[in-house]
C-alpha positions in Angstrom: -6.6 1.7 5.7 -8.4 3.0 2.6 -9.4 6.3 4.2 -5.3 6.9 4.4 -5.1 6.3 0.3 -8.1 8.6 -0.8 -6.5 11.9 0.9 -4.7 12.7 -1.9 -8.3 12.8 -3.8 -9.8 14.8 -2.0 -7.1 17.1 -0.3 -5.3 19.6 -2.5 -1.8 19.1 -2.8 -1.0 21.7 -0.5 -2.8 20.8 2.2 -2.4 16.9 2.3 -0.5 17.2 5.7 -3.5 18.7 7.4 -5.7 16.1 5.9 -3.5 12.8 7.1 -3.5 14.9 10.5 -7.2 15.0 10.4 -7.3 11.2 9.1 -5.0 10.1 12.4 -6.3 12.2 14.8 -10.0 10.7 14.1 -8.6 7.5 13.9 -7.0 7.7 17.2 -9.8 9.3 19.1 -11.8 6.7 17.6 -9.8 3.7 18.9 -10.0 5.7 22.0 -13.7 6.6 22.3 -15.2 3.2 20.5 -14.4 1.0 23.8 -15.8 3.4 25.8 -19.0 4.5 24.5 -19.5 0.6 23.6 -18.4 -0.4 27.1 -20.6 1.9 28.6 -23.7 1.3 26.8 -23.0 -3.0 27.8 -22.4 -2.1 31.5 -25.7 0.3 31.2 -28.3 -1.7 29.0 -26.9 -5.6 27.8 -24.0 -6.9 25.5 -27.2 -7.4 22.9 -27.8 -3.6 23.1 -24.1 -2.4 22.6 -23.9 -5.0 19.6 -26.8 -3.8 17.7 -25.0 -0.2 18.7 -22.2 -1.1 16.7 -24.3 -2.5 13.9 -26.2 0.6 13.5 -22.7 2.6 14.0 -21.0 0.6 11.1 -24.1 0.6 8.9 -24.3 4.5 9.1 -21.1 4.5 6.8 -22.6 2.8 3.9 -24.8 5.6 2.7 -21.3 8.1 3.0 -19.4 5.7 1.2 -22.0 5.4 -1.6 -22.6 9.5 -1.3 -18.3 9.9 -1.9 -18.4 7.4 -4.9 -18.7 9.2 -7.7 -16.1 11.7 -6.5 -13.5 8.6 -6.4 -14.4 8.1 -10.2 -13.7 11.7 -10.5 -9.8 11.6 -9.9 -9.6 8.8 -11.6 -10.0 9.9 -14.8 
Protein backbone atom coordinates (compact mmCIF):
# COMPACT_ATOMS: atom_id res chain seq x y z
CA UNK A 1 0.00 0.00 0.00
CA UNK A 2 1.21 3.52 -0.52
CA UNK A 3 0.59 4.57 3.08
CA UNK A 4 3.44 1.74 3.82
CA UNK A 5 6.06 3.73 1.35
CA UNK A 6 5.42 7.42 2.55
CA UNK A 7 6.51 6.51 6.34
CA UNK A 8 9.84 7.13 5.77
CA UNK A 9 8.63 10.85 4.73
CA UNK A 10 7.15 11.64 7.21
CA UNK A 11 8.61 9.61 10.25
CA UNK A 12 12.18 10.53 11.34
CA UNK A 13 14.61 8.04 10.95
CA UNK A 14 14.56 7.09 14.38
CA UNK A 15 11.28 6.48 14.88
CA UNK A 16 10.19 4.65 11.55
CA UNK A 17 9.39 1.40 13.66
CA UNK A 18 6.76 3.18 15.64
CA UNK A 19 5.28 4.63 12.58
CA UNK A 20 4.96 1.12 10.43
CA UNK A 21 3.47 -0.08 13.95
CA UNK A 22 0.99 2.76 13.73
CA UNK A 23 0.47 2.13 9.87
CA UNK A 24 -0.44 -1.88 10.64
CA UNK A 25 -2.15 -1.50 13.60
CA UNK A 26 -4.69 0.96 11.78
CA UNK A 27 -4.74 -1.18 9.01
CA UNK A 28 -5.69 -4.09 10.87
CA UNK A 29 -8.28 -2.58 13.07
CA UNK A 30 -9.57 -1.30 10.01
CA UNK A 31 -10.06 -4.58 8.11
CA UNK A 32 -11.48 -5.50 11.49
CA UNK A 33 -13.92 -2.63 12.16
CA UNK A 34 -14.91 -1.83 8.25
CA UNK A 35 -17.25 -5.10 8.09
CA UNK A 36 -18.72 -4.41 11.10
CA UNK A 37 -19.71 -0.88 11.24
CA UNK A 38 -20.77 -1.47 7.33
CA UNK A 39 -22.58 -4.73 8.32
CA UNK A 40 -24.34 -3.07 10.91
CA UNK A 41 -25.48 0.03 9.36
CA UNK A 42 -27.09 -2.76 6.16
CA UNK A 43 -28.76 -4.92 8.87
CA UNK A 44 -29.97 -1.51 10.65
CA UNK A 45 -31.08 0.89 7.67
CA UNK A 46 -30.62 -0.95 3.77
CA UNK A 47 -27.65 -2.13 1.67
CA UNK A 48 -28.30 1.52 -0.26
CA UNK A 49 -27.54 3.21 3.08
CA UNK A 50 -24.29 1.25 4.01
CA UNK A 51 -23.13 1.91 0.34
CA UNK A 52 -23.47 5.54 0.22
CA UNK A 53 -21.66 5.07 3.93
CA UNK A 54 -18.78 3.80 2.32
CA UNK A 55 -18.89 6.37 -0.41
CA UNK A 56 -18.87 9.19 1.93
CA UNK A 57 -16.12 7.14 4.10
CA UNK A 58 -13.81 6.79 1.00
CA UNK A 59 -14.49 10.34 -0.22
CA UNK A 60 -13.46 11.87 3.16
CA UNK A 61 -9.75 10.84 2.20
CA UNK A 62 -9.50 12.94 -0.73
CA UNK A 63 -9.33 16.29 0.89
CA UNK A 64 -6.26 14.61 3.39
CA UNK A 65 -4.56 13.31 0.55
CA UNK A 66 -4.69 16.69 -1.25
CA UNK A 67 -3.93 18.49 2.37
CA UNK A 68 -0.44 15.94 2.66
CA UNK A 69 0.64 16.76 -1.03
CA UNK A 70 2.77 19.28 -0.83
CA UNK A 71 4.66 17.64 2.03
CA UNK A 72 5.28 14.56 -0.53
CA UNK A 73 6.97 17.23 -2.85
CA UNK A 74 8.87 18.32 0.11
CA UNK A 75 11.10 15.03 0.50
CA UNK A 76 11.39 14.77 -2.75
CA UNK A 77 13.63 17.40 -3.40
Amino acid sequence: SISYATVSNFVHAARQSRGFAAIYTMSNGASVAGPLVFGFVADSFHLGVSVAAMVGATLITLPLAIFLRPALKRTDA
